[in-house]
GUTINU-492468 format. One record per residue: x, y, z of N, C-alpha, C, O, CB in turn; residue in three letters. Coordinates in pm, whole numbers, plus 50000, padded with zeros to 5 digits. Each point is the difference from the previous one (the first is absolute). Glycine has a CB too. Example, Ala and Ser with C-alpha at 12.3 -4.5 7.8 and 13.67 -1.06 7.14 Angstrom:
GUTINU-492468
513194943150780499115011950000500905012050000501044999850066497074988550059ala501545022249803500825011950006499235010950073500515011150017500674982649768ser
END
This chain:
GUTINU-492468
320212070107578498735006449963500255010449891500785009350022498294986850211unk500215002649638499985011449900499815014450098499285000150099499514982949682unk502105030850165500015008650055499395011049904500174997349881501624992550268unk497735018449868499905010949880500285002749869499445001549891500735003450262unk501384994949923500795005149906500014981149889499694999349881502125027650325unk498544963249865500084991749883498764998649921500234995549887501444993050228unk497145013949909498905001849932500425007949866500174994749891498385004450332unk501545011549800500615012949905501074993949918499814998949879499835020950295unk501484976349878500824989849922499414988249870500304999549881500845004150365unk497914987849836499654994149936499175006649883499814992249907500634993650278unk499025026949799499375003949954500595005549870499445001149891499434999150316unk502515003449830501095006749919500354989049887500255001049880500805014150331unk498864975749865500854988049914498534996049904500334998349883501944989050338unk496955011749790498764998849914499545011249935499094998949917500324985650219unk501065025549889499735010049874501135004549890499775006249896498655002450276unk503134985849885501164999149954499794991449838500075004149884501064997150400unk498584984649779499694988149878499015006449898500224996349884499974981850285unk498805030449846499165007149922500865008849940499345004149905498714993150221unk502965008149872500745010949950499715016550027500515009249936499704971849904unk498675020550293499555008650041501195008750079500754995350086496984991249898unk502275030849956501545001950055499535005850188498965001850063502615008549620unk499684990850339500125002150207499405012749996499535001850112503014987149994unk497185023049806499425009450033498874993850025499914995750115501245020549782unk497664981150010499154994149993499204993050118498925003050052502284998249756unk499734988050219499694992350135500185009450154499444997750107501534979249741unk499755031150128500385009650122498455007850004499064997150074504075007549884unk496935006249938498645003050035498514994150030499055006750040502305005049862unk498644973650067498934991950032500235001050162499425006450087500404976949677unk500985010150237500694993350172498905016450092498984999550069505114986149864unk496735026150023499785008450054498525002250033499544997850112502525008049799unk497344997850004498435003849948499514987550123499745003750115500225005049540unk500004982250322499694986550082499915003550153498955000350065502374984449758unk500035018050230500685002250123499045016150043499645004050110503324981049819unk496935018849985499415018150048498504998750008499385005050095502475011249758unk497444976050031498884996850012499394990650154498915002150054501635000949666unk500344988250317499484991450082500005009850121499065002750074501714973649816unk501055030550117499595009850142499015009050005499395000550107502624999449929unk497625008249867499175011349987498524993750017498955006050018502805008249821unk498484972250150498174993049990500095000150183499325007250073500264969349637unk501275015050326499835000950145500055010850099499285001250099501404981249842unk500185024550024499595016650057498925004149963499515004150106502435003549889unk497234994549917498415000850000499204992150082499285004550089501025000449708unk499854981150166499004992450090500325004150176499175001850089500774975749701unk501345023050216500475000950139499705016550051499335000550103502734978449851unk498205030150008499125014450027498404999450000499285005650083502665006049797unk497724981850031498385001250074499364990350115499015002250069500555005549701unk501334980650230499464991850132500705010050103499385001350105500494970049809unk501405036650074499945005450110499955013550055500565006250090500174976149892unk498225020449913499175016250052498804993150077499595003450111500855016349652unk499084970250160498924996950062500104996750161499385005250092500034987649672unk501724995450238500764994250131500105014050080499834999250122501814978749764unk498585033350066500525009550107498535010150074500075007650097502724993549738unk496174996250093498835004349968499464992550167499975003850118499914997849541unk499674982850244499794995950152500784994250131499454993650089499025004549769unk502895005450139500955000950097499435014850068499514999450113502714985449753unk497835025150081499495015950037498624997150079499985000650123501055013649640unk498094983250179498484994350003499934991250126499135002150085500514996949646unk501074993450281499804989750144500715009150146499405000950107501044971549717unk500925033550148500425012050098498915008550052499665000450118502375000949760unk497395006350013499005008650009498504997650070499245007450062502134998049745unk498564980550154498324991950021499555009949930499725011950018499814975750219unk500455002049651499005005549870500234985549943500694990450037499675040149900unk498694972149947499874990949891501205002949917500874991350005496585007549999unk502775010849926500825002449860499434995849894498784999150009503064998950088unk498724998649787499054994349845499464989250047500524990950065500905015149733unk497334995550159498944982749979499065000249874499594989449953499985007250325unk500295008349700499115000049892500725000049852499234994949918499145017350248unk502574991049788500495000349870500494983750007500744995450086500015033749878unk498694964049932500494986649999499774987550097500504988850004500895025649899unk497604992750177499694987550087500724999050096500365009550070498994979549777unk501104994350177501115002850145500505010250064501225000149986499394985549940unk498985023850142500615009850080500695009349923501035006250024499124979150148unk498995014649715500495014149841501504997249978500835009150004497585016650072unk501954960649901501314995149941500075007349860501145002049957498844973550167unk498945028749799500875007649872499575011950028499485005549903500664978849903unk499895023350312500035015650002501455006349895499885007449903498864991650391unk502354996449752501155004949929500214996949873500885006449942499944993550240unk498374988549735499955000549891499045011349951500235006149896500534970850118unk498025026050074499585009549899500585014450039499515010149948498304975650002unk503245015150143500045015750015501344998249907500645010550007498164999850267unk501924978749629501235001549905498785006149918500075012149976502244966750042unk496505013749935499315003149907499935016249983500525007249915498354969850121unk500525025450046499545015650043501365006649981499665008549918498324987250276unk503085005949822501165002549961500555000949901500785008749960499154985950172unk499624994649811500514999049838499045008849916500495006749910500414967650106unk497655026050009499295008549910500145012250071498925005349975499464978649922unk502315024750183500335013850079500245007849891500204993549897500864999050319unk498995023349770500435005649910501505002750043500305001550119497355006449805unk503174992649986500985001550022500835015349938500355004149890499184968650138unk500535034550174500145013949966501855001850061500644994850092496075014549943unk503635001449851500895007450010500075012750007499435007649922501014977350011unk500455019450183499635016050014500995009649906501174999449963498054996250301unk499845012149721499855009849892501925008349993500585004349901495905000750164unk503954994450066501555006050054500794988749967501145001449956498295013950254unk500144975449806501294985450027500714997649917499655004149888499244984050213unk502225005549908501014995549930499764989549946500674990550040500565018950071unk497244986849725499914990649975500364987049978499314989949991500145025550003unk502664987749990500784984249972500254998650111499734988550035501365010149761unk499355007950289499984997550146499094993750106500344994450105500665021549827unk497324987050000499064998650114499674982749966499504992450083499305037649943unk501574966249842499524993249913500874986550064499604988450014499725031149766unk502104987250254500764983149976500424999750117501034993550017499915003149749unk498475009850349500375003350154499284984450015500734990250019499165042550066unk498944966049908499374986950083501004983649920500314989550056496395026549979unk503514988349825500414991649962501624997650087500354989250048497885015449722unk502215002550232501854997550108499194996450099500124987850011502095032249948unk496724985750151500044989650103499454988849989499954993850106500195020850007unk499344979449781499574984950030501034990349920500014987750009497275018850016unk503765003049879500894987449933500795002850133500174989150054499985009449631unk500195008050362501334994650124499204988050100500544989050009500895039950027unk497344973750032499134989850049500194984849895500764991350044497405031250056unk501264975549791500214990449915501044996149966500064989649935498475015750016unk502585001650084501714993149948500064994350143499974987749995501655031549809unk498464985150310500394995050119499534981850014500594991450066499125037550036unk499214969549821499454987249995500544985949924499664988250010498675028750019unk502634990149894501364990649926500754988850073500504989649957500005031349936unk499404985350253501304993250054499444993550146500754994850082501225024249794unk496854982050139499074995850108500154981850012499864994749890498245029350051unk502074969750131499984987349984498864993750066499794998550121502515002949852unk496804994349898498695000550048500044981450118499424998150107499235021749598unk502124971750227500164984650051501144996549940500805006849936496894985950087unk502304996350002501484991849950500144999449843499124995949925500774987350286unk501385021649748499645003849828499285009849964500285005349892499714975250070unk498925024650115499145008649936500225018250004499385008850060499094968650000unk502315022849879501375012450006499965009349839500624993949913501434986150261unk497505029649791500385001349871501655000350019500584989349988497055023749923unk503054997850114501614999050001500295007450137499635010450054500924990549664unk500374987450313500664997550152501165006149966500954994349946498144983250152unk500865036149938501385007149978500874998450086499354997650102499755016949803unk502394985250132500705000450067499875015650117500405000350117500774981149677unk498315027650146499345015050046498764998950032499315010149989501935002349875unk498284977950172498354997649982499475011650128499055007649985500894960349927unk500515031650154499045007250148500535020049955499265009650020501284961750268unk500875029349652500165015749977499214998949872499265009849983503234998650130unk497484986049828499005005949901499095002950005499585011049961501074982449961unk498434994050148498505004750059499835011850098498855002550036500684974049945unk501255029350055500175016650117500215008549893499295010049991502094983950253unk499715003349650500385011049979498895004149855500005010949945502794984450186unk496274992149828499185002849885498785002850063499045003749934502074982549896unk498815012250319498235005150008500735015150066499255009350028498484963250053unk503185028449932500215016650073499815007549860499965012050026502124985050204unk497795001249641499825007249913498505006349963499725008949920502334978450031unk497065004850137498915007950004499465012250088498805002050022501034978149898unk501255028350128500035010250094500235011249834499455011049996501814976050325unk499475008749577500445008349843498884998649979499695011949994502514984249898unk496504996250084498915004149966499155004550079499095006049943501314982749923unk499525010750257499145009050110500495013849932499305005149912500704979050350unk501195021949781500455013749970499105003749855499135008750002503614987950123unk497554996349763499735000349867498295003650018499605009849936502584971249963unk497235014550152498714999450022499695016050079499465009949951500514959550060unk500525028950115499575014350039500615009949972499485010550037499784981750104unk502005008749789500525016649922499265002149862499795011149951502884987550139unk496824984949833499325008549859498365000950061499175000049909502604987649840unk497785013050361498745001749998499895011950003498855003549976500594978950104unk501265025849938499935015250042499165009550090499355010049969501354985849846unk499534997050325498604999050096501064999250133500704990450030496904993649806unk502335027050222501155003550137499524988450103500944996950073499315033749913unk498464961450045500204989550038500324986449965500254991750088498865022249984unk500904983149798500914991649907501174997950081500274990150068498955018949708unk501655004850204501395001949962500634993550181500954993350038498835033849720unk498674982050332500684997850139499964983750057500524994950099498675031549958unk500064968849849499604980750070501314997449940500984997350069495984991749910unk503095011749891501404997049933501184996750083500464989050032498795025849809unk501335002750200500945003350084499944988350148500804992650057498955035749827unk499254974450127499714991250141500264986949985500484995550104497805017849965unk501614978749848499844986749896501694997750013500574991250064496985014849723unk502935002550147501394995949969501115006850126501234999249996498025000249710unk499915007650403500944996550099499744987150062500734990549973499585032350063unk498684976150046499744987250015500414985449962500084989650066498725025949948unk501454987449855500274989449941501864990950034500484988850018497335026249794unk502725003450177501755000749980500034998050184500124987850007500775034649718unk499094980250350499664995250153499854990749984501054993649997498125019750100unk499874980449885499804986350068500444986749936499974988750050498195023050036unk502374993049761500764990049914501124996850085500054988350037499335020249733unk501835002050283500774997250069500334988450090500964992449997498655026649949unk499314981750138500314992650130499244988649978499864993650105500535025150055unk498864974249702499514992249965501024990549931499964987749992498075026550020unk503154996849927500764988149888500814998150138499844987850015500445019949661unk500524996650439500674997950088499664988650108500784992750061499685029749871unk497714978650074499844991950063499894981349888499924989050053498935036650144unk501184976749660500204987349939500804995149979499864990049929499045013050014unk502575000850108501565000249993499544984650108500134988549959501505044950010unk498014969450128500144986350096499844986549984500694991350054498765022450049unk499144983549781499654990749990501454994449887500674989750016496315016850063unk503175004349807501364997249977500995000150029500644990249962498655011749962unk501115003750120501604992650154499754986650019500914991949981499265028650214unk498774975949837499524985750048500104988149886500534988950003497765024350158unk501024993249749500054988249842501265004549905500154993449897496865004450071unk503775011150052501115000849927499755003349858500915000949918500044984350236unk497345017349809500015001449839498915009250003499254998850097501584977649799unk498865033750008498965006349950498984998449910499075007449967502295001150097unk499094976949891498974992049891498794995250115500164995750115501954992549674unk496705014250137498464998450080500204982149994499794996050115498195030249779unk502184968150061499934987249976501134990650108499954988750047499215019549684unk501444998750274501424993650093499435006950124499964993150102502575005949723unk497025014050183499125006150125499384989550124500114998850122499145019049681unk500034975550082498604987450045501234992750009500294999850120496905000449743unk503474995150086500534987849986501244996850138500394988750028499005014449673unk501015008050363500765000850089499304998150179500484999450113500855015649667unk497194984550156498865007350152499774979549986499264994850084498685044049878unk502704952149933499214984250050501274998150080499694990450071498594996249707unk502945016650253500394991750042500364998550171500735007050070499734993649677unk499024991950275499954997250156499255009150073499305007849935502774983250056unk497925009650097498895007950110501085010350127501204999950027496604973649956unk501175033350061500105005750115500164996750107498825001750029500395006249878unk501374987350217500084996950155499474983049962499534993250091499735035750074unk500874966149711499304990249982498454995950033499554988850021502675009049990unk497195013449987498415000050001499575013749898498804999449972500974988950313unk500865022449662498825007849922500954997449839501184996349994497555027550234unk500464978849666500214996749894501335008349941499955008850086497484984049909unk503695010949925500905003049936499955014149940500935006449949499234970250033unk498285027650038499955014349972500805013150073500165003250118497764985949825unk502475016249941500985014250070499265008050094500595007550078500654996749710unk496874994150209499215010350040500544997650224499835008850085497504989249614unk503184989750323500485002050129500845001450083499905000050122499094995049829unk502555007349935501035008750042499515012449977500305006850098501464978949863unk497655020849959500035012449932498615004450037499335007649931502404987349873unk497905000050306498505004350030500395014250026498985005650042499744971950069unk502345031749883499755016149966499995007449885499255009149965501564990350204unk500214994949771500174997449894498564995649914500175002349880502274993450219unk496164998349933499004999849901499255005550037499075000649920501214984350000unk499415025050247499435011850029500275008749958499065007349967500644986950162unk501655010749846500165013349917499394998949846498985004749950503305000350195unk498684987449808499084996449849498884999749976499585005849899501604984150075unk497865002450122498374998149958499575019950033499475008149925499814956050193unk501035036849968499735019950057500625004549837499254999249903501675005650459unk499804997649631500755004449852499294995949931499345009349955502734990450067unk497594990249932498954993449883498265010350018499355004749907502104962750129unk498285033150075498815008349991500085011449941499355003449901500064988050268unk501515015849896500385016549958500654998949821500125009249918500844999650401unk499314979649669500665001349843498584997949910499895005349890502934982250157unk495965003350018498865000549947499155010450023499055000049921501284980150080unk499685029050082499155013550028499264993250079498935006049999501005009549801unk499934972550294498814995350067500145006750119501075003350054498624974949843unk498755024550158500425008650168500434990950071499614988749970498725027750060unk502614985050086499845015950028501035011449915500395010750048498914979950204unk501065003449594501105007949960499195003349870500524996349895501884992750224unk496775015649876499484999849855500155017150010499305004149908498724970450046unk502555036550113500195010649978500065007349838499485010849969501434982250263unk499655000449705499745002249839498435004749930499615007749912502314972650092unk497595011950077498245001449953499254999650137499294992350065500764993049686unk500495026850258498925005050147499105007649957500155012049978501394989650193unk496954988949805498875011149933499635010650083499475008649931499504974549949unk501085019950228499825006350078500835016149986499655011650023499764963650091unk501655019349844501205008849972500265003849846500265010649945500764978350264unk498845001249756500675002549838498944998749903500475003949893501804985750153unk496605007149939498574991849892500844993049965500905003449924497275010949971unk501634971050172500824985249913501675005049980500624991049944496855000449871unk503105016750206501385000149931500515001749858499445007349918500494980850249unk501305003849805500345004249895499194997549852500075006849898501904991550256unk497144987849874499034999349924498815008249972499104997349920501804986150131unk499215026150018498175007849982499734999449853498964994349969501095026450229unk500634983849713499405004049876499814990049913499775002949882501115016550143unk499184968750012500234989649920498464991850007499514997350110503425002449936unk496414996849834498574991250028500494989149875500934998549921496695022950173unk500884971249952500274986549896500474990749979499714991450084500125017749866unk500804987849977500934986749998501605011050048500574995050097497854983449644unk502005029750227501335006050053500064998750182500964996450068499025022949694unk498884984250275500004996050145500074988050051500694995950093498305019649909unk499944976849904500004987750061501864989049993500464990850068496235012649844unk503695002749998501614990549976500625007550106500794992050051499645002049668unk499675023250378500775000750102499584989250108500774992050052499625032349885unk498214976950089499014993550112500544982949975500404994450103496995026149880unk502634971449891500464985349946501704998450038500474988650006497555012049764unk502705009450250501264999950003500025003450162501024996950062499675009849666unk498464998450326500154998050200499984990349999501174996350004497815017950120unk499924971649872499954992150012500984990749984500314991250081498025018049903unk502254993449884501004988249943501245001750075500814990850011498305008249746unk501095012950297501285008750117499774988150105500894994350062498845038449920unk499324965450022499464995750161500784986049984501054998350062496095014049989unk502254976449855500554989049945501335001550004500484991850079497765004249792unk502645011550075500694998049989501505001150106501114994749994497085007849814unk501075008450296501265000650127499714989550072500854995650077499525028449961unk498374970049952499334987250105500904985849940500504990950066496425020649965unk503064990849795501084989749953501395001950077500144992150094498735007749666unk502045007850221501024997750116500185002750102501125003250039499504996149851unk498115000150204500014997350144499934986949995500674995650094498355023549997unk500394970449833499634990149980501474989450007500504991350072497195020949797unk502604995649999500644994349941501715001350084500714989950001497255014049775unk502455006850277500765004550116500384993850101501094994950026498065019149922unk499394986850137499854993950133499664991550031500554993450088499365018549944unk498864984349899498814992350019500134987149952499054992550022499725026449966unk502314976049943500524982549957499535001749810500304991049921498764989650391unk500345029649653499575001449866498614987849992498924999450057503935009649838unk497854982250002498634993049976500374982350096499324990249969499975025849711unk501174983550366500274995850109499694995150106500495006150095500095002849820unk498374976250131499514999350070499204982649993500504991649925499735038450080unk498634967050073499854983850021498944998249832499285007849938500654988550430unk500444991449612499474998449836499944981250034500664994850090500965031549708unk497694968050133499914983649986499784997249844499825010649940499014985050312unk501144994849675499824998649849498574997549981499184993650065503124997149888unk497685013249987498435001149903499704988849935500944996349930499315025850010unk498614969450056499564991049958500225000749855499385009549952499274988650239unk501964995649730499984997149824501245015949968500225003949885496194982850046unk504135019050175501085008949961501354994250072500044991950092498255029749881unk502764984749962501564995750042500175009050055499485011149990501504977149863unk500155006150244500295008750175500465013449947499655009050076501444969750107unk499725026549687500345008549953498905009449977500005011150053501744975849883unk497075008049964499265008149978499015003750164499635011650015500664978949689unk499475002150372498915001050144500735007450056499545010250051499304969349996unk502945016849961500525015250087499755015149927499795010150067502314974350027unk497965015449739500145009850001498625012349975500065011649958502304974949992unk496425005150097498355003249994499845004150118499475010850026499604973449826unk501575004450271500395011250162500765011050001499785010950052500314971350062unk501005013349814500885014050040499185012849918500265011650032502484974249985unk496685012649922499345009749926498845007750107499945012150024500534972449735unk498705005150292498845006050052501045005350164499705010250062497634970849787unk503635011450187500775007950119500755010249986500285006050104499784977049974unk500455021949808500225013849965498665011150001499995009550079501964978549779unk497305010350075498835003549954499095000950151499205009350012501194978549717unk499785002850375499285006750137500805005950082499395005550092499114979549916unk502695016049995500625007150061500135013949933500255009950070500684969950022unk498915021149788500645015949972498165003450011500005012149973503044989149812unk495594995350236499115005749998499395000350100498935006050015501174991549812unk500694993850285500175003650145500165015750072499285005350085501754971949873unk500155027849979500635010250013499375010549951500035010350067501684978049939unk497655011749882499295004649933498465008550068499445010949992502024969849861unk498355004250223498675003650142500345006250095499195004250083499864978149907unk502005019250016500735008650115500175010449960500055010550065501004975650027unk499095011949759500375023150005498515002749992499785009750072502854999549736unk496194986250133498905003949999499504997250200499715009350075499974984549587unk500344998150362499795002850149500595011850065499395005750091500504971749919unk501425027249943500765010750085499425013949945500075010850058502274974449977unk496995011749822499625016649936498325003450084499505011150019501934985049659unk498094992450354498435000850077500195000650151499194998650092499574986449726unk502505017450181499835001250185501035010850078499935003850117499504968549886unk501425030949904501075011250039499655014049924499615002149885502364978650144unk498245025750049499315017949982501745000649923501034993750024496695020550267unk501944996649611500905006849918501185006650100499535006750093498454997849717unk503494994650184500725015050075500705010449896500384999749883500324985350336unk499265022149862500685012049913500974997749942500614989550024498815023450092unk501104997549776500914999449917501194998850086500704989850001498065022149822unk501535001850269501064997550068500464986650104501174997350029498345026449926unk499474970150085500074990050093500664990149898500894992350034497015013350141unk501624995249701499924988449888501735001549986500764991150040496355011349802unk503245006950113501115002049955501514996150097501004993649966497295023749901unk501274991550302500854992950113499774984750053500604993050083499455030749985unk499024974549862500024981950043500764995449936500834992650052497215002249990unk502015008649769501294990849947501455008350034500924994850064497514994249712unk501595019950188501455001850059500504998150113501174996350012498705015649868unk499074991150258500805000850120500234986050078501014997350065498075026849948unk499664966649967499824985350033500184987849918500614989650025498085021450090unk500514993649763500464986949923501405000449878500204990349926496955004650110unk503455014049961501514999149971500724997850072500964994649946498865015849940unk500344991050241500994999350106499624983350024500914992150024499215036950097unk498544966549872500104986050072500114988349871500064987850011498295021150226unk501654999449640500554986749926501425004349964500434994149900497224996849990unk503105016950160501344995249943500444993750162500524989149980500225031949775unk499254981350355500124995150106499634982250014500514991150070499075035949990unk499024973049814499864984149976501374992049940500644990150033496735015549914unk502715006049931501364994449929501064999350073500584989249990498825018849828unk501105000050255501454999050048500074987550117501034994950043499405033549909unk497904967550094499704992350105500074984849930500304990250067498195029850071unk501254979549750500014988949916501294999349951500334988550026497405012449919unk503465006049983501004994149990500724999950108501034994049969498805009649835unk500245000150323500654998450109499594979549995500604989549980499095043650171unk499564969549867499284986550027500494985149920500384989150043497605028749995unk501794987949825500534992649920501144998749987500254989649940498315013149989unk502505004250104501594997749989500184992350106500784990649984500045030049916unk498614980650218499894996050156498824987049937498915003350047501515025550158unk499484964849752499384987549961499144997450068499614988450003501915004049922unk497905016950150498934996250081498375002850013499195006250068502874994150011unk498004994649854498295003349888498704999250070498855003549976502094984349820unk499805005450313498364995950129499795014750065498925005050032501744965450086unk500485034849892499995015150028498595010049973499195005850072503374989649863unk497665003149922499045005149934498594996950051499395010650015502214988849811unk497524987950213498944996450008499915000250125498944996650052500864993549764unk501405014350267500005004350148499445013550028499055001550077502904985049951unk498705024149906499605015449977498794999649939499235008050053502975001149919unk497244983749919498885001849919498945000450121499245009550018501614978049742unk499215001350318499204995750096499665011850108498885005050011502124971249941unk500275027850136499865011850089499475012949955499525008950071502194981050022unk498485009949736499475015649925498565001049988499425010750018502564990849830unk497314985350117498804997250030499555001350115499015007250011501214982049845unk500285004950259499524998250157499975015750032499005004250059502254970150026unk499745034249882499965015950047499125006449894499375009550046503114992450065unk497274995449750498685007949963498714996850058499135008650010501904993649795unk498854988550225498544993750037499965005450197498954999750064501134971749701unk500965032150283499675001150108499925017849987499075006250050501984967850064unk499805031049830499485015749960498875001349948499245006650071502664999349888unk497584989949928498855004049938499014995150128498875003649967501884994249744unk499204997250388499144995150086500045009550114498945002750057501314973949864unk500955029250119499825004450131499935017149870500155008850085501494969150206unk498295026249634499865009049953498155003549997499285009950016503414984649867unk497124989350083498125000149961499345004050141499055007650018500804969449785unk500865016150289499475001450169499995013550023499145006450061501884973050040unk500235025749834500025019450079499245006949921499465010250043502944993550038unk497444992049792498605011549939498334996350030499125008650009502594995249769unk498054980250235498884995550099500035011050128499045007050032501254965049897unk500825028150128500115004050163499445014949981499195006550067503204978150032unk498375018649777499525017850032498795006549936499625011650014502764992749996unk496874982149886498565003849952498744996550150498825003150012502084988449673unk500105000450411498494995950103499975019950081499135008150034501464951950076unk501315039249883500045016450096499145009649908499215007750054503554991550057unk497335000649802499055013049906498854997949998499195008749968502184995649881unk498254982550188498414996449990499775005550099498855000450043500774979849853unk
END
């Protein structure tokens, strides 16, 4: 099956015979590749403000948008980009104008680079780095340099404090997130996203569940998905922008289109830790496909594997918006002893539990523990729900 990259090849070699030089063709390639992501991160941020709108809206029993656009106000979010784009666009009178200016811009190119190495289906890869999964951590952790950037040039003591708050948060819970992605690699032996997927086809589990890492490492993708919220600010970790506390956070001073690219760059955050949970745990694009009438088995697999990447990472996606409409905010301090005191201690304990395992060749191990770690959360969170039932009937 043509892959990406031989596309691009072929492309090279046809602008070569023209005498067109490699600078030339490089910056096309590029422009191309940035344009297409940046088109789909648009389209994909406003279906899912809206999506989160009436996800919120059905929790709540309410309507949410109906009227803008008909169907259940499907272009509300097009017109509130609109309304955005014609905003005036204010800078405060104290601020650090090059600073305030290119703050939103660092956090959405680290968001937009992370999308390089995403493997959307089979072939459908811009570049499959051999570093593919540290790169994608270590290029979206660079948008914590433009949070800071944002709330020290606003010059606004609650700026500075969402900021601060922003980039502890951030340095916490990165930790025990890259520790807990060590497992799925122990397991596939490689850090390339493409060999990632490609290691989750072969053979199965107990010979009944599918090849995905997500069921040795079922702790291993609880810590991560928890980490993935708090790295997106979604509650219950959105402490960064506690309006209550801070007016919006490190963004307050920001309107217009400057706001709207922090607000376009949550979203694309969101996409993008859901891409390697996906892509991680979850088999990537990976899953049942048949051939398409008047298409070749190459091209029909790779239109499934596309739309099975694509529901699984917006699966996940419904889940952090389900978890932000139903979980009350905790405090900073609670926030802070959860990652250090619980979820660092239980993903390196994953790790040392996984190469024990793996040297000891005994891999069923893993989907043995996964199993009992589940059976004891579900029976805590239950007899936990019974004792606060028990003591709202005593207070009644």
């Amino acid at each position: 099956m043509m892959t990406f990259a031989d596309l691009v090849q072929s492309f090279y070699a046809f602008t070569t015979s023209w005498g067109i030089p490699y600078l030339v063709f490089a910056l096309v390639v590029m422009t191309i590749q940035v344009g297409v992501v940046i088109g789909y991160i648009a389209v994909a941020a406003m279906f899912l403000i809206w999506w989160e709108r009436k996800i919120s809206a059905h929790i709540q029993v309410r309507f949410g948008p109906m009227r803008v656009g008909g169907w259940h106000g499907w272009a509300q979010s097009i017109a509130d980009g609109i309304k955005l784009l014609l905003k005036e666009d204010i800078i405060p009178a104290g601020a650090d104008r090059v600073v305030f200016v290119l703050a939103p811009m660092v956090v959405f190119a680290s968001s937009l680079a992370a999308y390089v190495t995403i493997p959307w289906g089979p072939g459908l890869i811009v570049r499959d780095l051999n570093i593919g999964i540290l790169y994608m951590v270590s290029i979206s952790s660079l948008a914590v340099v433009g949070i800071i950037m944002a709330g020290w040039s606003s010059n606004n003591k609650y700026s500075v404090l969402g900021a601060i708050r922003s980039a502890a948060q951030a340095v916490s819970y990165e930790v025990p997130m890259v520790v807990a992605l060590l497992g799925p690699v122990m397991l596939a032996g490689t850090m390339s996203m493409g060999k990632l997927v490609e290691a989750q086809a072969r053979g199965s589990w107990l010979g009944i569940l599918p090849g995905w890492f997500v069921f040795p490492q079922i702790l291993a993708f609880l810590i991560y998905f928890i980490c993935a919220l708090a790295e997106c600010n979604r509650l219950p970790f959105d402490i960064p922008e506690a309006e209550s506390e801070l007016v919006a956070g490190f963004h307050v001073e920001y309107s217009g289109m400057r706001f709207a690219i922090f607000f376009l760059a949550e979203y694309a955050n969101m996409f993008t830790v859901s891409a390697i949970a996906t892509t991680l745990f979850l088999g990537g694009w990976h899953g049942w496909w048949v051939r398409l009438p008047g298409l070749s088995p190459e091209l029909s697999q790779g239109l499934f594997g596309l739309a099975w990447f694509q529901g699984k990472c917006y699966f996940l996606i419904f889940v952090m918006m389900w978890l932000r409409w139903t979980l009350a905010r905790i405090r900073v301090d609670q926030l802070m002893d959860f990652s250090w005191k619980v979820l660092l201690p239980l993903s390196f304990a994953n790790l040392v539990i996984t190469g024990w395992v793996l040297v000891a060749g005994r891999q069923v191990l893993l989907i043995v523990l996964g199993i009992l770690l589940v059976l004891a959360l579900a029976i805590g969170l239950a007899v936990r729900g019974r004792g606060r039932a028990a003591a709202g009937v005593v207070r009644g």
